[in-house]
N, C-alpha and C positions, 0 to 999 in steps of 0.2 A: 055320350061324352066325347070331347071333341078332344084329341090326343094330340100332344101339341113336345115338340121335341126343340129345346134351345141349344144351339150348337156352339162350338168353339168358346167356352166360357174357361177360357185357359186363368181366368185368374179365382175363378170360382166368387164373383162379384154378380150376377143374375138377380141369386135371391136379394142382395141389400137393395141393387137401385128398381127391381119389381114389386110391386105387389101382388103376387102371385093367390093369395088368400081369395083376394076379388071374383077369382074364376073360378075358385074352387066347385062349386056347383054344378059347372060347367064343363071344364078343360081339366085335363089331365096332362100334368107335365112330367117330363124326362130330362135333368139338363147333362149335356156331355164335357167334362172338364178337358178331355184330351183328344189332340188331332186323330182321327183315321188312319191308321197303317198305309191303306190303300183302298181302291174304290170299293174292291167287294164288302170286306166288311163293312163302308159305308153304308153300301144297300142293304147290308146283312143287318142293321142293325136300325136305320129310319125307315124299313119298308112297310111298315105299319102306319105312319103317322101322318096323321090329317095337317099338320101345319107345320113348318121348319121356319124357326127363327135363329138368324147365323148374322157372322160379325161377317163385315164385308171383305171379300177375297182371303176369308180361310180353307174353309171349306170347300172343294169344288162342284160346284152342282151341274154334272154331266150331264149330256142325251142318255148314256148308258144309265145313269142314277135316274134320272126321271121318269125312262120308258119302263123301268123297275117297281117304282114306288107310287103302285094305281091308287093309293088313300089321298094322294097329296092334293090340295086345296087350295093352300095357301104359303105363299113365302113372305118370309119379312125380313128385309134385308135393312142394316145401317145402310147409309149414306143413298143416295138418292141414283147410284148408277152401281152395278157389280159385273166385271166382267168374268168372275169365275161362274158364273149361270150363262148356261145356254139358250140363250133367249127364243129362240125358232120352237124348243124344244116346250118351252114351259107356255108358249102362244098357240101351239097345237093341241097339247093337252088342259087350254081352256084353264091354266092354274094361275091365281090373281099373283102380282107380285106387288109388293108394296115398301117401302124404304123411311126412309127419316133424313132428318136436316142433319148437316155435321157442319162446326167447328172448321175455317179453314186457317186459323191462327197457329193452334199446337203445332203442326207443320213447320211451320214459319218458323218458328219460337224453336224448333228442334233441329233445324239448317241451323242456325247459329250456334247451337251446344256442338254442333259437327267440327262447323267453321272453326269456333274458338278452340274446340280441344284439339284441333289438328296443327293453329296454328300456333299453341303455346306447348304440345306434347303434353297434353292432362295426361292420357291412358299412361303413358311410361314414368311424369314422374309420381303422379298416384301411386305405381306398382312401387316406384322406389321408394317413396317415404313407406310404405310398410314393410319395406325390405331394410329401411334404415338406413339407405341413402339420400343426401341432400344436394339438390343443386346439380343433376347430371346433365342437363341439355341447356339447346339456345334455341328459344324463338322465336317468331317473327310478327312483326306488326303490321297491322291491317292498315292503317293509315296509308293512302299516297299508291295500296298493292288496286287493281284491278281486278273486281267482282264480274265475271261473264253469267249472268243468265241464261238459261235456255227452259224459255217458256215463261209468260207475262202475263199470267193468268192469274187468279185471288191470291195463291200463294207465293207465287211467284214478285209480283208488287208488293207483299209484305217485305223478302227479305231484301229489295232491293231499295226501300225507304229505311230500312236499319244500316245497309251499306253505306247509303248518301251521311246518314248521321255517323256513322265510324269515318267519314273522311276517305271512303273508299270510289275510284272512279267504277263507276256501273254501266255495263255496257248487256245489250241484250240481243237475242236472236230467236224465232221461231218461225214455222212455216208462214203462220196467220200474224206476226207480228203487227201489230198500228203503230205507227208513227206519233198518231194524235197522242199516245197511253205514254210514248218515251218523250214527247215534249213535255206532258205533263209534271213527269217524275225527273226531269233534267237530266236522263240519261242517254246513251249514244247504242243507237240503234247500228249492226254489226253484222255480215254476212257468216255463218255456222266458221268457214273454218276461218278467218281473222281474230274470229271472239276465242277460240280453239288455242291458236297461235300465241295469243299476246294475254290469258287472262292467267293471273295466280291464283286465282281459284275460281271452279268452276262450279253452280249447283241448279241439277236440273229439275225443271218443274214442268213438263210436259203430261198432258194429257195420254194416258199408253195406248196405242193402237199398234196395225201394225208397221204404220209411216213409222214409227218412233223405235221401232226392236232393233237392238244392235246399232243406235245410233252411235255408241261409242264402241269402237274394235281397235283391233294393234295400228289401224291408221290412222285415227285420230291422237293415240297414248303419242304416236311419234310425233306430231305435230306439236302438242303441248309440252311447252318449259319444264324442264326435268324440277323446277322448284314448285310446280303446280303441283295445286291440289283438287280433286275430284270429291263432288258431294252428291249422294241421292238420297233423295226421300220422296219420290214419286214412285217407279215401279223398279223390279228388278228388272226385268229381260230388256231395259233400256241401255242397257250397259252390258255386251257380251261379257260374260263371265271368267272363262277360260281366259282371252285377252287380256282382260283386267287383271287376274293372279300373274299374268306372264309378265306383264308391267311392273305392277309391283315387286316381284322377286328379282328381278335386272333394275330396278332404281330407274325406269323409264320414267314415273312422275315420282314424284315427294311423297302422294299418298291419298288415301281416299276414306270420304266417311259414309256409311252406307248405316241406314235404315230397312232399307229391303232389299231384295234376293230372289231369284230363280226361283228355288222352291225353295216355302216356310214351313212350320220351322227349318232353320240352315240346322245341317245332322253334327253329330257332336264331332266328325271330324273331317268334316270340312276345311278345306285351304286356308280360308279366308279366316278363320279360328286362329291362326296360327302365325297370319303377318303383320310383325312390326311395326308396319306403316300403313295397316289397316284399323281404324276404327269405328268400330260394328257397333250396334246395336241392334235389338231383337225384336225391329218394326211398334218404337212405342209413338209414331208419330203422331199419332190420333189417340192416345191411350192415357187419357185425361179425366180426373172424378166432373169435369163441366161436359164433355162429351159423354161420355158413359150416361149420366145422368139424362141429356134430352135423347140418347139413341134411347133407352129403355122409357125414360117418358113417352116419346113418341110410338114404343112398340105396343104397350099396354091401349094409345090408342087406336093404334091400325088392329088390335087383333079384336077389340068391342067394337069397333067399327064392321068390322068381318063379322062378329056376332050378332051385329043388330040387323046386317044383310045391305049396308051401305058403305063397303072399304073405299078407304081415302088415301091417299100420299099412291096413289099407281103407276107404278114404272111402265109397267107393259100395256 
């Protein structure tokens, strides 16, 4: 029986989009609704299991976890790259990794829920119409403001053809930037700190390595217009963190919308929990019934693929 452990299933949706019945003959599953405290009890607790199937970048799958857990066989990861695995780690010990197609729209589509609630104050007058307040703020419009990119990659080209249609001037910058990609989208291609200087809102779509950590620090927050606003839904440590709350609590920008964070879950009292002109969210940028559905479609095929003895979709 091939013991098979699904990870990070924090909304406790596994069983709806698996058919787990299928393998019964076969597999023996475990699924974990809640993050790990810390790595020991992670190893304390998958070190038995022949296969881990986890959402991508919840879970950390260390050297430490792996040189741990001698049953392991097989991974299956969402999306088609995961940088919380240790690759060196899992190519030594000969353990197959395999991944699935993601969605790079929901992304897209959740930069805008950022944009627009930061640039109309959703979170606050939300909070006041159930407080029984009407009408306590002023917003701003996107028309005529200037959208800076950083990074013009899949998702990055989405939000920046929703800007062209809001009437927003779109200006872009990354390392690998093409020229041919901003002719195409009629936007104006920009050196990191001009697009910094001059954009009211900022959202970044880089690929995270470590060229990209700490791209934005207290010297960049200085550069940008104290009426800017800052958007992430690519990685956290793209944005030093500490920086950022210093900016925000001095009124150095207008505000920032965040998807993700340094460490996930962000703890129940965290900074960032608590500023005004922070609007958070709890990493659902992928977290869609049409993704869910082809990551678990496609896991149910990599793990009968693994059981036929010819795994498909391999990272490593």
């Amino acid at each position: 029986m091939i013991k098979i452990a699904i990870l990070d299933d924090y909304q406790d949706v596994s069983k709806k989009f698996m058919k787990l019945e299928k393998f019964e003959n076969k597999c023996e599953f475990k699924i974990f609704n809640e993050p790990f405290s810390n790595e020991d009890e992670a190893i304390d607790c998958l070190k038995d299991f022949n296969v881990l199937i986890i959402m991508r970048e919840r879970t950390k799958i260390s050297q430490e976890l792996i040189s741990k857990c001698n049953k392991l066989k097989l991974i299956i990861t969402t999306g088609m790259r995961n940088k919380a695995i240790d690759v060196e780690s899992v190519k030594e010990k000969k353990i197959i990794v395999s991944g699935t197609e993601i969605h790079s729209n929901p992304a897209a589509e959740l930069t805008w829920t950022l944009i627009m609630g930061l640039a109309r104050n959703i979170k606050e007058e939300v909070d006041n119409m159930f407080q029984g307040y009407w009408q306590t703020t002023l917003g701003v419009e996107l028309k005529g403001k200037i959208l800076g990119i950083i990074g013009l990659g899949k998702i990055g080209k989405q939000v920046a053809k929703v800007g062209k249609a809001f009437g927003m001037q779109v200006v872009a910058w990354s390392e690998n930037l093409s020229l041919e990609t901003t002719k195409e989208l009629g936007i104006l291609s920009m050196t990191k700190s001009d697009l910094i200087k001059n954009s009211d809102f900022i959202s970044l779509h880089v690929v995270y390595g470590k060229r990209y950590k700490d791209l934005f620090t207290k010297k960049e927050f200085k550069e940008m217009k104290k009426t800017a606003f800052l958007i992430n839904t690519s990685r956290g440590p793209i944005i030093n963190e500490v920086d950022l709350i210093n900016a925000l609590e001095s009124n150095t920008i207008a505000g920032v919308g965040l998807d993700v964070y340094n460490e996930e879950p962000l703890s129940q009292g965290h900074k960032l929990r608590f500023l005004p002109n922070a609007f958070i969210l709890p990493h659902v940028g992928y977290v869609t019934v049409e993704n869910y559905s082809l990551f678990y479609t496609q896991i149910e095929e990599n793990l009968q693929a693994y059981i036929d003895g010819s795994p498909i979709r391999l990272i490593n």
